[in-house]
ROSE-4610 file (N, C-alpha, C; in Angstrom, 1 decimal, always signed):
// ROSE-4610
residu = [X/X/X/X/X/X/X/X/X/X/X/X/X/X/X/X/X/X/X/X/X/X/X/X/X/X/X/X/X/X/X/X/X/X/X/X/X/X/X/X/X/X/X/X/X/X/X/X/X/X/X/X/X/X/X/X/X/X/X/X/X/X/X/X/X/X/X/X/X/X/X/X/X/X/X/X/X/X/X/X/X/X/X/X/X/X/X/X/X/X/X/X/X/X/X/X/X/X/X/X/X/X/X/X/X/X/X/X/X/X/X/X/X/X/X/X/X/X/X/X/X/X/X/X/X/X/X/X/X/X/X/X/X/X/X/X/X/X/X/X/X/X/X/X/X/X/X/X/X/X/X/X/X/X/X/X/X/X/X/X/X/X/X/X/X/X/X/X/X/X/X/X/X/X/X/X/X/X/X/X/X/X/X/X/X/X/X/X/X/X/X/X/X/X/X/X/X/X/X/X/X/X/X/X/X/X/X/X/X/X/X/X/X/X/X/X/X/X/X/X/X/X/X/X/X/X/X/X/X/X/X/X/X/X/X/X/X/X/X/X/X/X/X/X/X/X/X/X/X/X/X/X/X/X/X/X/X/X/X/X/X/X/X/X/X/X/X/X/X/X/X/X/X/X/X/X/X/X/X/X/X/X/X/X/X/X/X/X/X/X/X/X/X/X/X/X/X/X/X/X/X/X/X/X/X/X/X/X/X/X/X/X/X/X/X/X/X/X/X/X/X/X/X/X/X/X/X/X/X/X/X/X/X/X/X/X/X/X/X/X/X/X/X/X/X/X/X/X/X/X/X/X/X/X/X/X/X/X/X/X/X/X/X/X/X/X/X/X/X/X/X/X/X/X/X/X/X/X/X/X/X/X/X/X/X/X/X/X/X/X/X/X/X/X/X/X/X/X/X/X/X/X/X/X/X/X/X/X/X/X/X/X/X/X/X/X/X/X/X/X/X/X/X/X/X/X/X/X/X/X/X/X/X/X/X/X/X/X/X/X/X/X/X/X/X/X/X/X/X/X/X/X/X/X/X/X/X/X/X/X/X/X/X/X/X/X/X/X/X/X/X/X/X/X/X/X/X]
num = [1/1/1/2/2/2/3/3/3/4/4/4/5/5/5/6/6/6/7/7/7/8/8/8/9/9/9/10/10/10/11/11/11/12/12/12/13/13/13/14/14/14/15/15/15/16/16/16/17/17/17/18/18/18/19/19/19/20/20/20/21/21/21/22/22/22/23/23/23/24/24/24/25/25/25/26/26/26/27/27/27/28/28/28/29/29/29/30/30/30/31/31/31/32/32/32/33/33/33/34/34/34/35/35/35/36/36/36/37/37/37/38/38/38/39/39/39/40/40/40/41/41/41/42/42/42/43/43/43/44/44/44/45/45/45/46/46/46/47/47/47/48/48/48/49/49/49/50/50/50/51/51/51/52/52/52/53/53/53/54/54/54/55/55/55/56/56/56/57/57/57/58/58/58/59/59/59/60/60/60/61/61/61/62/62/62/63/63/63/64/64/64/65/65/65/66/66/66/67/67/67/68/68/68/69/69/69/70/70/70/71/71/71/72/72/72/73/73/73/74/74/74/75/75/75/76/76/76/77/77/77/78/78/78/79/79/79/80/80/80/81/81/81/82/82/82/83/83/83/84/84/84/85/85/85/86/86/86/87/87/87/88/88/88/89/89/89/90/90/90/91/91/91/92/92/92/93/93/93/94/94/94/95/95/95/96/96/96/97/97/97/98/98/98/99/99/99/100/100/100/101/101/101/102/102/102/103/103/103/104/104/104/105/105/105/106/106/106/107/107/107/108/108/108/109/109/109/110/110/110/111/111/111/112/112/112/113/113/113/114/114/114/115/115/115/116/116/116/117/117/117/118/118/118/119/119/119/120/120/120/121/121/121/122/122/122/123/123/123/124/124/124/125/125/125/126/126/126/127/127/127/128/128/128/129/129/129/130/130/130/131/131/131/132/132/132/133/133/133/134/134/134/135/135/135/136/136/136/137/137/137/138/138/138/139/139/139/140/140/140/141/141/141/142/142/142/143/143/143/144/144/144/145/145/145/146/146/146/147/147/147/148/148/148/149/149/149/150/150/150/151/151/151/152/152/152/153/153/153/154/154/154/155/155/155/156/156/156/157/157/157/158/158/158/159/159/159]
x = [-9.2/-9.2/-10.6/-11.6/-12.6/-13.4/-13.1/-13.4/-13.4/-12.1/-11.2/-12.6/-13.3/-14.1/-12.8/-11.8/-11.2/-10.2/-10.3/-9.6/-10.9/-10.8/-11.0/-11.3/-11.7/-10.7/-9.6/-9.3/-7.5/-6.8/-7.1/-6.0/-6.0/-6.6/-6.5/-7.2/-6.4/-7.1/-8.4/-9.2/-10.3/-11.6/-12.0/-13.1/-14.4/-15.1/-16.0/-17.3/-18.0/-19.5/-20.5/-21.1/-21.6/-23.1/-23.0/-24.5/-25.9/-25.7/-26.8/-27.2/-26.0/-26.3/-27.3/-28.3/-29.0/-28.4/-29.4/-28.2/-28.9/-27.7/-28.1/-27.8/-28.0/-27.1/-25.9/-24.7/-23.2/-22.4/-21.8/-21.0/-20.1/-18.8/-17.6/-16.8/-16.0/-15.4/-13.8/-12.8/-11.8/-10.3/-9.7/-8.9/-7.3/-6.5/-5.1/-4.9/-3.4/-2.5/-1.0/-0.9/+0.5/+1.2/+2.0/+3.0/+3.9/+4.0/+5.3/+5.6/+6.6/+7.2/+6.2/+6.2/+5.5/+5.9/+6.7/+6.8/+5.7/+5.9/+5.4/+3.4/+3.4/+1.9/+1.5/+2.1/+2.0/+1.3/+2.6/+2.2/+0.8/+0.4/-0.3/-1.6/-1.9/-3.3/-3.0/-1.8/-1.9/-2.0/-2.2/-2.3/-1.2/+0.5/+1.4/+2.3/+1.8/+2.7/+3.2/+4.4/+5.1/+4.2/+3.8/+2.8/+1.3/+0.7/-0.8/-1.3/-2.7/-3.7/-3.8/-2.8/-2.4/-3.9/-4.6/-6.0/-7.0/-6.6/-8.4/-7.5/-6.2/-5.7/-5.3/-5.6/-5.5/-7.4/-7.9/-9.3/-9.8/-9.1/-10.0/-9.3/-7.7/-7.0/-7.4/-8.4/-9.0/-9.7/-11.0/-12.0/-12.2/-11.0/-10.2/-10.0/-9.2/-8.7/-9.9/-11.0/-11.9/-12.8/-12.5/-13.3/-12.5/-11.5/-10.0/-9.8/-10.7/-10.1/-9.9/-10.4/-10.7/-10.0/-9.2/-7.9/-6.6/-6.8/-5.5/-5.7/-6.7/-6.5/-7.3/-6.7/-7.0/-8.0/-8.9/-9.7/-11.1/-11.0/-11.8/-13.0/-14.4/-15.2/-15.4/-15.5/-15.7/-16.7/-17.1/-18.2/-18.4/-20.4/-20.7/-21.1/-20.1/-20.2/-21.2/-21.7/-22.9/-22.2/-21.3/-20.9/-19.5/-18.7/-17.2/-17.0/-16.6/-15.9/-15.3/-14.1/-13.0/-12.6/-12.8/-12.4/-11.1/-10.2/-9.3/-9.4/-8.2/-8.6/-7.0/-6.6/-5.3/-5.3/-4.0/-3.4/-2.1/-1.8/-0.8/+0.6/+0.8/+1.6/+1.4/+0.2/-0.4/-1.6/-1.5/-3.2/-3.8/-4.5/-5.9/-6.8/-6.5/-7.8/-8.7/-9.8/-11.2/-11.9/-12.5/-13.0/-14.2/-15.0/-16.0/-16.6/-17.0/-17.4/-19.0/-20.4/-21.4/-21.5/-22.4/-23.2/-24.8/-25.4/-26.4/-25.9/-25.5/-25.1/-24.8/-24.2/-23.8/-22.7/-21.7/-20.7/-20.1/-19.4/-18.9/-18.0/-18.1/-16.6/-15.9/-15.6/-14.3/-13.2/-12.9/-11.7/-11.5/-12.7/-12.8/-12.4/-12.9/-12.7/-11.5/-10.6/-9.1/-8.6/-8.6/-7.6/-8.0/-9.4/-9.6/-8.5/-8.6/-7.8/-6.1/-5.8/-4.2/-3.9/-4.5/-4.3/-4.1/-5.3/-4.9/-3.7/-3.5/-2.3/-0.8/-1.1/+0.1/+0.1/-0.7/-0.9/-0.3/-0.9/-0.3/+1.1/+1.5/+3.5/+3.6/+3.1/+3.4/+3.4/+2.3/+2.9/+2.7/+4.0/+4.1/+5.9/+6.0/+7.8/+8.7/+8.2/+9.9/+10.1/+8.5/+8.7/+9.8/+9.2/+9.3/+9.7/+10.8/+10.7/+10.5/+10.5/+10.4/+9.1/+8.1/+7.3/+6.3/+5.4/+5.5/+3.8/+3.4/+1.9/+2.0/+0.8/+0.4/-0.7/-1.7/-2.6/-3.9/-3.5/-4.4/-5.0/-6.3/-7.5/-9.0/-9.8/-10.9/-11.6/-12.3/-13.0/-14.6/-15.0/-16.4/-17.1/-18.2/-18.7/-20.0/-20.9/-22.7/-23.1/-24.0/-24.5/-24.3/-24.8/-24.1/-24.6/-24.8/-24.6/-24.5/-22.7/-22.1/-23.1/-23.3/-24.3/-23.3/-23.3/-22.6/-21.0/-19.6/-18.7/-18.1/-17.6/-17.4/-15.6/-14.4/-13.5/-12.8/-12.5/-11.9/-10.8/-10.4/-9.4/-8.6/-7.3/-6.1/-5.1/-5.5/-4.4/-4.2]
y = [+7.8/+7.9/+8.2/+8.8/+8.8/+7.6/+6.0/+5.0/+4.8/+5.5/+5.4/+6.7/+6.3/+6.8/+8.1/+7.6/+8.5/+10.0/+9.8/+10.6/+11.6/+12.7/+13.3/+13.5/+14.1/+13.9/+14.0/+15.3/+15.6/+14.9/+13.1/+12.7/+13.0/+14.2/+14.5/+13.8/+13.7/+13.2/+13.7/+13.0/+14.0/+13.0/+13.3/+12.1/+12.1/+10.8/+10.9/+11.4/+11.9/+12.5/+11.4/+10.6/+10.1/+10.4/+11.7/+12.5/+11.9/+11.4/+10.8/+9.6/+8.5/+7.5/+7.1/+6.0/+5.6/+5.0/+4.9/+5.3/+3.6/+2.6/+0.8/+0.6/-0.2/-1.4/-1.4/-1.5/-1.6/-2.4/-3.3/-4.2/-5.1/-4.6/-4.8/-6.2/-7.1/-8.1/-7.6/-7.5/-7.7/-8.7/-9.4/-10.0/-10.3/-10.3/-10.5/-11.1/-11.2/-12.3/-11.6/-11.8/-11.6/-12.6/-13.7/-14.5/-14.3/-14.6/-14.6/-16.0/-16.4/-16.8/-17.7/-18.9/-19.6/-18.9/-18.1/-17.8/-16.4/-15.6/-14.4/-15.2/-16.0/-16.1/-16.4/-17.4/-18.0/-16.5/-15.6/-14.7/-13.6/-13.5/-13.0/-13.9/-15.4/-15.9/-15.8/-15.5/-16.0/-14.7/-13.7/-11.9/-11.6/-12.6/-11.8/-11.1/-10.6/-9.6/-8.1/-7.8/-6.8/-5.4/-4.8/-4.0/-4.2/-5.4/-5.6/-6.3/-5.6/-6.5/-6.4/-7.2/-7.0/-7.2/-7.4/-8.1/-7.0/-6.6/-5.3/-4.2/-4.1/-2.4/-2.9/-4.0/-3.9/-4.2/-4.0/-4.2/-2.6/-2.3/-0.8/+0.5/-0.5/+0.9/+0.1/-0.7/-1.3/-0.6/-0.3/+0.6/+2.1/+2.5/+3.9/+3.8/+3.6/+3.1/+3.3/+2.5/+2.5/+3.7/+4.2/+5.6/+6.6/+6.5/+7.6/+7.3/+6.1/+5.7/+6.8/+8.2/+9.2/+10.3/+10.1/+10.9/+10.1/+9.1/+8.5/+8.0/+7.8/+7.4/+8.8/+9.4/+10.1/+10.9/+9.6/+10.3/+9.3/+8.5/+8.0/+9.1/+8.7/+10.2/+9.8/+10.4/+10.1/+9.6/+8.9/+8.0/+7.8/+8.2/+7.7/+6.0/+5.1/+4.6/+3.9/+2.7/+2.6/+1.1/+0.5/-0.7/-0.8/-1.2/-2.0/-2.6/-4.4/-5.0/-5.7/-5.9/-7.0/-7.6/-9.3/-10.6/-11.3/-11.8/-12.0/-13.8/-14.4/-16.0/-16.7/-17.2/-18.0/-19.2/-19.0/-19.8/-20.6/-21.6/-22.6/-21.2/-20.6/-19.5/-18.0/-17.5/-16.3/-16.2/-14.6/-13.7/-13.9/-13.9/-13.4/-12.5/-11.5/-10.5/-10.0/-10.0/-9.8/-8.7/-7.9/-6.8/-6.7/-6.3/-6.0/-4.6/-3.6/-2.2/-2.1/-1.8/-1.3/-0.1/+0.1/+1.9/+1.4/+2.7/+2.8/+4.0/+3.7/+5.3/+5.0/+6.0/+6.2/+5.5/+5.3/+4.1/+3.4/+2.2/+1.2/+1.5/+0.0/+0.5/-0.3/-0.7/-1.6/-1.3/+0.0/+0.7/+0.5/+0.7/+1.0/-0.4/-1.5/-2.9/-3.2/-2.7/-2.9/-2.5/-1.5/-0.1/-0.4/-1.0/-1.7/-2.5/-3.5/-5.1/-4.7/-3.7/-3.3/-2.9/-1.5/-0.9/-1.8/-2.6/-4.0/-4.6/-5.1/-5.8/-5.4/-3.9/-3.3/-3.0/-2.5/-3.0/-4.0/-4.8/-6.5/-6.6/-5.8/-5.8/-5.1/-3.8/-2.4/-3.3/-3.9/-3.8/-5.5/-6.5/-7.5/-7.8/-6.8/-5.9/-6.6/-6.5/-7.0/-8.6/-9.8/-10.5/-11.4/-10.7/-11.0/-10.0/-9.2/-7.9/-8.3/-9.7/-10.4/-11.0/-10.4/-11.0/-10.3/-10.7/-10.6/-10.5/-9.2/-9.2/-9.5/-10.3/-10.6/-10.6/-11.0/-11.3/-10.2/-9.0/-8.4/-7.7/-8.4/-8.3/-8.5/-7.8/-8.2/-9.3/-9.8/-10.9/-10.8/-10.1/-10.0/-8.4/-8.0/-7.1/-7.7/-6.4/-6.3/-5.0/-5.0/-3.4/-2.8/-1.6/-0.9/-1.5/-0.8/-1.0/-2.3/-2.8/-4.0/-4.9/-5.0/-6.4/-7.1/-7.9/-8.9/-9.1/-9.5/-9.8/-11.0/-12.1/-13.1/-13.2/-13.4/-13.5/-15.1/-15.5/-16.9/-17.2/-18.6/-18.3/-18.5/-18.0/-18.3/-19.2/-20.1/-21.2/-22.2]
z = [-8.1/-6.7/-6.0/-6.6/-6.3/-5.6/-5.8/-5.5/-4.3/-3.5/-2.2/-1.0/-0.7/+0.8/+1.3/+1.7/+2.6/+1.7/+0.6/-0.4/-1.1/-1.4/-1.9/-3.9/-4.9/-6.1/-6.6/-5.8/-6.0/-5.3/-4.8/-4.1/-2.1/-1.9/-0.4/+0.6/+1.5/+2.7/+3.3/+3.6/+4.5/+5.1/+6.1/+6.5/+5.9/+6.0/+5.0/+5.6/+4.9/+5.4/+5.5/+7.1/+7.4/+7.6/+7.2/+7.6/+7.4/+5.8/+5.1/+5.1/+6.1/+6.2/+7.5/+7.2/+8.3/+9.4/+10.6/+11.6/+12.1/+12.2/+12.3/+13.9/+14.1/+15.5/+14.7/+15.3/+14.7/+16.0/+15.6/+16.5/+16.0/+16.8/+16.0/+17.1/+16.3/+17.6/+17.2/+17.7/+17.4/+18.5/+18.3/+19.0/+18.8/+19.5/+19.6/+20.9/+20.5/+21.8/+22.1/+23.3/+23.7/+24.5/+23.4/+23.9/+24.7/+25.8/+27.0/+27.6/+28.3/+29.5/+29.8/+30.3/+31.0/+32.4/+33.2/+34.6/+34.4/+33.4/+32.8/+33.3/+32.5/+32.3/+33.6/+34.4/+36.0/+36.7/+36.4/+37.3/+37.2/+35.7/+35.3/+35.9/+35.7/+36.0/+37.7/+38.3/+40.2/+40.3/+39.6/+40.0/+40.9/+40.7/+41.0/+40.3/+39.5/+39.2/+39.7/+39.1/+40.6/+40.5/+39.1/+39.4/+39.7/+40.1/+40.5/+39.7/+39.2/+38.5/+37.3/+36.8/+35.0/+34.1/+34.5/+33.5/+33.8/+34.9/+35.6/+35.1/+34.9/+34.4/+32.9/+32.2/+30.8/+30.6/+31.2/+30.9/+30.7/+31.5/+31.9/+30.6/+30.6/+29.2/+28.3/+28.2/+26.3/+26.4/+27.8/+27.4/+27.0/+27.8/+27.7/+26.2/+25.8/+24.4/+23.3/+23.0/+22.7/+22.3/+23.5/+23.8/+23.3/+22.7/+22.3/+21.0/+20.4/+19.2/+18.3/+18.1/+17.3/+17.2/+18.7/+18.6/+18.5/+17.9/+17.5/+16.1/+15.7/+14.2/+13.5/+12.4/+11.8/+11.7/+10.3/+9.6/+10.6/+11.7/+12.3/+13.2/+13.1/+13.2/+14.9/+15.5/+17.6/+17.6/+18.3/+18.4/+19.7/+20.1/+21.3/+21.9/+22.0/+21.8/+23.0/+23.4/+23.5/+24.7/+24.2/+25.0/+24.5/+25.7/+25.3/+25.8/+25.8/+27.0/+26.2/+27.4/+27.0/+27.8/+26.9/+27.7/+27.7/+28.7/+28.1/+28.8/+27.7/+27.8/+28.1/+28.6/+28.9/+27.9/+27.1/+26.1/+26.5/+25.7/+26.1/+26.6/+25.9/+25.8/+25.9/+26.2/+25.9/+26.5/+26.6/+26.7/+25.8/+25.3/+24.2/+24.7/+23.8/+24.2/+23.1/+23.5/+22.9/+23.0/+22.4/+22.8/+21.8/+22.3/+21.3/+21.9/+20.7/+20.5/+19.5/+20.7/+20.0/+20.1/+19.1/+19.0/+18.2/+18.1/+17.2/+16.5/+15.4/+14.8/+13.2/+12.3/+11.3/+10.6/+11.2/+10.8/+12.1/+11.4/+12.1/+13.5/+14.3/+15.1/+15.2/+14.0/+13.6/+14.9/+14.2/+14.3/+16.0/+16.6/+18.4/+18.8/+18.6/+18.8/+18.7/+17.3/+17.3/+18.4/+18.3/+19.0/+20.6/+21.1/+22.6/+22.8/+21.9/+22.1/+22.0/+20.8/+20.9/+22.4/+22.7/+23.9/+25.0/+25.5/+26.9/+26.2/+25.0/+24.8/+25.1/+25.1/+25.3/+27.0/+27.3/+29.1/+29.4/+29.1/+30.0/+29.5/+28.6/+28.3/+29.1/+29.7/+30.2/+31.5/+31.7/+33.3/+34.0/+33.0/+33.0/+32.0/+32.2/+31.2/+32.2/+33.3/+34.3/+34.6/+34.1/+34.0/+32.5/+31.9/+30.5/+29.3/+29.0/+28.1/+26.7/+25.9/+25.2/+24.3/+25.6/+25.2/+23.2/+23.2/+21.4/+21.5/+20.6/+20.5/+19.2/+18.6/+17.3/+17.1/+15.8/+15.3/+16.0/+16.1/+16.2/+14.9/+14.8/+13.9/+14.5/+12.9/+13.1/+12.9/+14.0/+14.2/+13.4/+13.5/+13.0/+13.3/+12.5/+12.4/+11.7/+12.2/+11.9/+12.0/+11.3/+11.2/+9.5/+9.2/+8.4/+7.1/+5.4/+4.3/+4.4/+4.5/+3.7/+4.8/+5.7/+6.4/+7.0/+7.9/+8.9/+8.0/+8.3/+8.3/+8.8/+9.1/+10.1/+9.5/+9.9/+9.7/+9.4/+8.4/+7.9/+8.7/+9.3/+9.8/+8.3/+8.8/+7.5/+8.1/+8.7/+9.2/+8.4]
């Protein structure tokens, strides 16, 4: 178990000590989609939807989100992060959202880039629910990473 970063020797949970590591440029991409309704999507790109501006209040809880990654995932260490933004793209059937998370610091922000792109995705259900209760988030992953030890990342598609 020793191999395992987030474990201990006896097996225990605990975060890892970033102290000693050099502190890089780190920049994380991560993206997903949320399938709805062709009337669902209409109303999302005409900004009629019944609660407002589905894209500027799922933009603003990615960045929220982002910035909170540390109190929602575990053993993830808080991070000042440095940049967030997230883009979102209209699909034959869906949102796509994009988020990318920099810093200059001691470890990655994978984790922040995910947890950006989840958070809007669940927004645009949150407050696009009365068009569509059906609608379906998927393929949220990471897109690419740089920075750090391991060096750049780029994600394959698996199609």
């Amino acid at each position: 178990m020793a191999d395992l970063t987030h474990l201990d020797a006896e097996g225990n949970a605990r975060m890892v000590d970033v102290g000693g590591k050099a502190e890089t440029r780190r920049r994380a991409v991560a993206s997903g989609r949320i399938r709805m309704t062709p009337e669902a999507l209409a109303a999302i790109l005409a900004g009629d939807a019944p609660k407002g501006d589905v894209l500027g209040a799922a933009r603003i809880a990615g960045i929220m989100g982002a910035k909170k990654t540390a109190e929602l995932i575990p053993l993830c260490h808080p991070l000042a992060l440095e940049s967030v933004t997230l883009d979102f793209a209209f699909e034959a059937d869906a949102v796509r959202a994009t988020a990318s998370a920099a810093l200059t610091g001691r470890t990655g922000v994978e984790m922040e880039a995910i947890t950006a792109t989840a958070v809007a995705l669940l927004t645009i259900y949150d407050m696009a629910k009365a068009l569509d209760k059906a609608m379906v988030i998927e393929d949220v992953r990471l897109i690419e990473k740089h920075g750090g030890k391991s060096g750049p990342w780029v994600a394959v598609d698996r199609a």
